[in-house]
N, C-alpha and C positions, 0 to 999 in steps of 0.2 A: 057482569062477568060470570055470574053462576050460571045464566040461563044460557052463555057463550062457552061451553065446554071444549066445545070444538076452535077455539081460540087461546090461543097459548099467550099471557100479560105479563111484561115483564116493567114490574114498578120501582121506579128508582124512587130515592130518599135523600137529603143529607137531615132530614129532623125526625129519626126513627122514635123517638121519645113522643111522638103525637100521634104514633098509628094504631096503639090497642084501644086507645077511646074510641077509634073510628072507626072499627071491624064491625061488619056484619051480627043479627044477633045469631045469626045460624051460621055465622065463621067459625065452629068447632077448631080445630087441628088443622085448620086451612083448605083448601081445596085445590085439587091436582093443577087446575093449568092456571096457577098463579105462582110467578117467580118474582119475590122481593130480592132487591139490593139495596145497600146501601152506599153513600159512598167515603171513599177514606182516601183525603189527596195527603197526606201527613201521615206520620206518628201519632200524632196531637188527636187528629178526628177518629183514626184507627181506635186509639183504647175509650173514646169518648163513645164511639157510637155500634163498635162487635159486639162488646156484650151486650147492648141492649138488643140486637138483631138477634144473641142467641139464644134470648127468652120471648121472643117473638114466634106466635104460632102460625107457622108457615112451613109446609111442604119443602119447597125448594129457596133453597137462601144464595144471591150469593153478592161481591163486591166489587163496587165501580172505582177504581183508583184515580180517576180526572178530575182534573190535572192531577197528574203526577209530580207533584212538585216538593216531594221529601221521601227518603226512605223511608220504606215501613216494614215492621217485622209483628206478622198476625198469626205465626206458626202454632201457639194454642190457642186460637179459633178455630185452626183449619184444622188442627187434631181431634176433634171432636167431631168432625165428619159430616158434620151438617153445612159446611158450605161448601156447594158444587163448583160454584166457578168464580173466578178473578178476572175483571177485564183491566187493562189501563191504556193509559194513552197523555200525552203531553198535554202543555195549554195552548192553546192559539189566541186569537183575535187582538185586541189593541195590551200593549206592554206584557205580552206572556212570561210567567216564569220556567224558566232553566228546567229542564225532563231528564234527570244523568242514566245513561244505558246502562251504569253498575249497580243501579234501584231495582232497574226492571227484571234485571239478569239476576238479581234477588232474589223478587218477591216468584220470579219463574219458578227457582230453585226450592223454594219454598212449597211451593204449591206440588211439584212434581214429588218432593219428599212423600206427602201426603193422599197423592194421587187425586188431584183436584185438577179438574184444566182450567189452563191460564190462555187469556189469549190479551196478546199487544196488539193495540187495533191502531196508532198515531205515535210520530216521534213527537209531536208539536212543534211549534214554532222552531222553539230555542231546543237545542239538542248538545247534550253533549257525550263524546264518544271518543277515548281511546287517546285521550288529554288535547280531544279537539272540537272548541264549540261548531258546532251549526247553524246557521240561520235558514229554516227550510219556510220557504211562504205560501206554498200550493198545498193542500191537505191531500191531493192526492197523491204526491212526491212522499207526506210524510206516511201516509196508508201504505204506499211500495216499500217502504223502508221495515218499517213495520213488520213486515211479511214478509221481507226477503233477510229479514236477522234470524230467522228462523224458531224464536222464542215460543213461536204458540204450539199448545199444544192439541 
């Protein structure tokens, strides 16, 4: 990845508590075209695993919400400016959990406080919106939806 600068990485996580033993010895402060994330589908993983991403020496930080499958409120993470971006997106594949659109339309508003982009990339499977579930099966049905709620920013 070092000798690949001209290559932009973007490393996801959900067990950020194993990554400082395994950094480079000449991983200083990180280096420019590495983008860690982690991810937080909950509450619960949110306060388990932002602070450890905000003592992690990395350039660019930011967090995968998938499955989205609980509200989450990470407004003093993001107030500290160190994380650029939020993605989320439902669950899919066999028995998915429920993605509520007053989560996402949250953690948007959250994000936009703070001036961080947020982007909704899937409604997932199971959807729910406006006290009405959805069962969406095609992912690219849920990718249009996604996009056409106009959340990203």
């Amino acid at each position: 990845m070092k000798r690949r600068s001209d290559v932009k990485f973007f490393l996801l996580t959900k067990r950020p508590e194993r990554v400082r033993a395994h950094l480079p010895k000449n991983w200083g402060d990180g280096w420019e075209n590495i983008f860690f994330n982690v991810t937080c589908e909950n509450q619960k993983r949110a306060d388990e695993r932002l602070p450890i991403l905000m003592e992690l020496p990395f350039k660019h930080k930011g967090v995968m919400c998938a499955p989205f499958i609980g509200e989450v409120h990470m407004e003093q993470y993001l107030a500290t400016g160190q994380i650029e971006q939020v993605l989320c997106g439902g669950e899919n594949y066999e028995n998915p959990r429920l993605c509520n659109y007053d989560w996402v339309k949250s953690l948007r508003n959250q994000c936009e406080k703070e001036n961080v982009s947020f982007c909704f990339v899937e409604t997932g499977t199971e959807f729910y919106k406006d006290g009405r579930r959805y069962h969406i099966a095609k992912k690219l049905t849920q990718s249009e939806m996604a996009y056409k709620s106009g959340l990203t920013s």
